[in-house]
N, C-alpha and C positions, 0 to 999 in steps of 0.2 A: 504494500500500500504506500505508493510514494506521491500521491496525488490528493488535494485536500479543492475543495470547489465551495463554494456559495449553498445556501439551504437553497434560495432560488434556483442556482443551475440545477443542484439536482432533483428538484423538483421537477424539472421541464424532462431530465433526462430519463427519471424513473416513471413520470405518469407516462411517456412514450413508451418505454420498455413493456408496462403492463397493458397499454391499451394495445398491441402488437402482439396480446396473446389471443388467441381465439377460446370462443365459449368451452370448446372441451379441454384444453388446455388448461383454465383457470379451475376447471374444476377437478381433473388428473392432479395439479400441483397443492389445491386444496385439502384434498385427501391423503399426500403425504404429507401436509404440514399438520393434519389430525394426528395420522399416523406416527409421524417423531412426537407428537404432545404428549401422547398414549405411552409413548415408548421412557420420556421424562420425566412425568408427574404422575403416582399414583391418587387417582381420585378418586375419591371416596363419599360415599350419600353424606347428605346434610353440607357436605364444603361450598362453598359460596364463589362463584363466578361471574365477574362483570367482564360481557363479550359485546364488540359490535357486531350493528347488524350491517351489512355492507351494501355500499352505495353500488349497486351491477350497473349504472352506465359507467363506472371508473374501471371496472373487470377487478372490481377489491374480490379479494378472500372470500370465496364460500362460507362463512359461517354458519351456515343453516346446520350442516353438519355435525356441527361442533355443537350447535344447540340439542339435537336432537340428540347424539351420546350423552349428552348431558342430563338429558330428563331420562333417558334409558337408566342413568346409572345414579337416580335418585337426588341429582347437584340441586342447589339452588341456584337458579340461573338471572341473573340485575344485565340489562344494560342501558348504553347511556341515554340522556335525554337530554337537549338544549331548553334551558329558561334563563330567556336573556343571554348576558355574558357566561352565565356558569353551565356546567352541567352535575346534573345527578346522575342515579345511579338507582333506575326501578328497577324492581324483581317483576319476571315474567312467567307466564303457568303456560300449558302448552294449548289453554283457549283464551290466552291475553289478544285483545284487540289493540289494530296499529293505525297508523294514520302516517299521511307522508310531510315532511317539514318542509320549510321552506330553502331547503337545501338537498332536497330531493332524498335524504335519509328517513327510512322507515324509524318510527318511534313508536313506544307503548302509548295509547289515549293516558293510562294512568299516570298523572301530576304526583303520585306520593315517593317521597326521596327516602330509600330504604335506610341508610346514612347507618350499616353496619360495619362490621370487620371483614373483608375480603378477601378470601385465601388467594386468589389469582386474578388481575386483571389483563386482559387479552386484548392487546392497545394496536389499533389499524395505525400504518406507517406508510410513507412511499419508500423511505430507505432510513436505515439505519448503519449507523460506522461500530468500528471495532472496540469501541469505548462503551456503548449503548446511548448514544444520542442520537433520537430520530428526527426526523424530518418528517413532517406533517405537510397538512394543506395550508397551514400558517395562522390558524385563527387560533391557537394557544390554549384549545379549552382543557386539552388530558394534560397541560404543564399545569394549569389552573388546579384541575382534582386531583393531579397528583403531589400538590406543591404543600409539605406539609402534613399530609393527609397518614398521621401513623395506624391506620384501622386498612393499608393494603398492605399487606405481605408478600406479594408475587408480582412483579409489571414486567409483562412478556409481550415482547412483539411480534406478530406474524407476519410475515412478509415474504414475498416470490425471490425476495433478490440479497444474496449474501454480500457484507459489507465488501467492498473493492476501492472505495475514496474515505479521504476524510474530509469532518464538516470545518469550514473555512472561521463559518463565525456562531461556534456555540456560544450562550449566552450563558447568564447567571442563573436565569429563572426557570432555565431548560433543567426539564426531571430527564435524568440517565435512566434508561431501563436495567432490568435485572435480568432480562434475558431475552435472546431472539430466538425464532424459530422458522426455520425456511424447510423447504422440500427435502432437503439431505441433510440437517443438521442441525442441532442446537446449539447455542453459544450463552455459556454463563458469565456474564458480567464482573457476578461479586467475587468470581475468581481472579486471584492478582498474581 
């Protein structure tokens, strides 16, 4: 990794990279970013899980997947919601009703903020580097939840693309994650 770029460049360069996969692609690469999950974390009923749900005209992550192991296997499953600046963090049943935001993201209708302890948060990315700092769409909401926020234990990124640049201008307020997760591989952060 001898190359460090802009969160902008590589924004432009990673939402190209995934909108360049085709529909059976994003969901073949989906199923092994389960598949290594599966293979990392033993989960277990009652553990608590905040997942996105993914924006499909960006070809984000199949989560659905993820959700549905997840009610298979007894999890409690939160994800996120925009109000205002902030987000929360509702719990979903598998006959939760959704609505679409104004940013074309599926959300729960339910407005209640579960505002528990989080064994695992499963944070959408366009890229992350070898440090655990990702790069987002730029609106700051998962630095915002996660800023602080000692009731998450787990901030794990999913993502198509293993880190290969570094970020030019991480900030102060940018939350590192504690681990990535791509089609071949996990990577743990909090190891130094």
């Amino acid at each position: 990794m001898n190359l460090s770029l802009t969160k902008k460049e590589l924004r432009t360069i990673y939402k190209e990279k995934r909108m360049a996969l085709s529909q059976d692609e994003v969901n073949f690469l989906s199923q092994k970013i389960l598949d290594q999950f599966i293979l990392q974390f033993n989960i277990i009923g009652n553990q608590k899980v905040n997942i996105f749900l993914p924006i499909e005209k960006f070809n984000e992550i199949n989560t659905q997947i993820f959700i549905d192991y997840f009610f298979n296997k007894n999890v409690r499953v939160f994800v996120p919601k925009i109000q205002g600046e902030n987000m929360i963090s509702v719990e979903i049943f598998p006959n939760s009703e959704f609505e679409i935001n104004n940013w074309g993201i599926k959300e729960p209708i339910s407005n209640i903020d579960a505002n528990v302890e989080l064994d695992y948060v499963l944070t959408p990315l366009l890229y992350c580097d070898q440090f655990g700092n990702r790069v987002g769409y730029g609106k700051g909401f998962y630095d915002s939840f996660f800023y602080g926020n000692s009731k998450i234990h787990n901030k794990i990124g999913l993502n198509f693309f293993s880190p290969n640049e570094g970020i030019a201008d991480v900030f102060q307020k940018d939350v590192a994650l504690d681990g990535l997760i791509t089609p071949s591989e996990y990577i743990d952060f909090t190891v130094k």
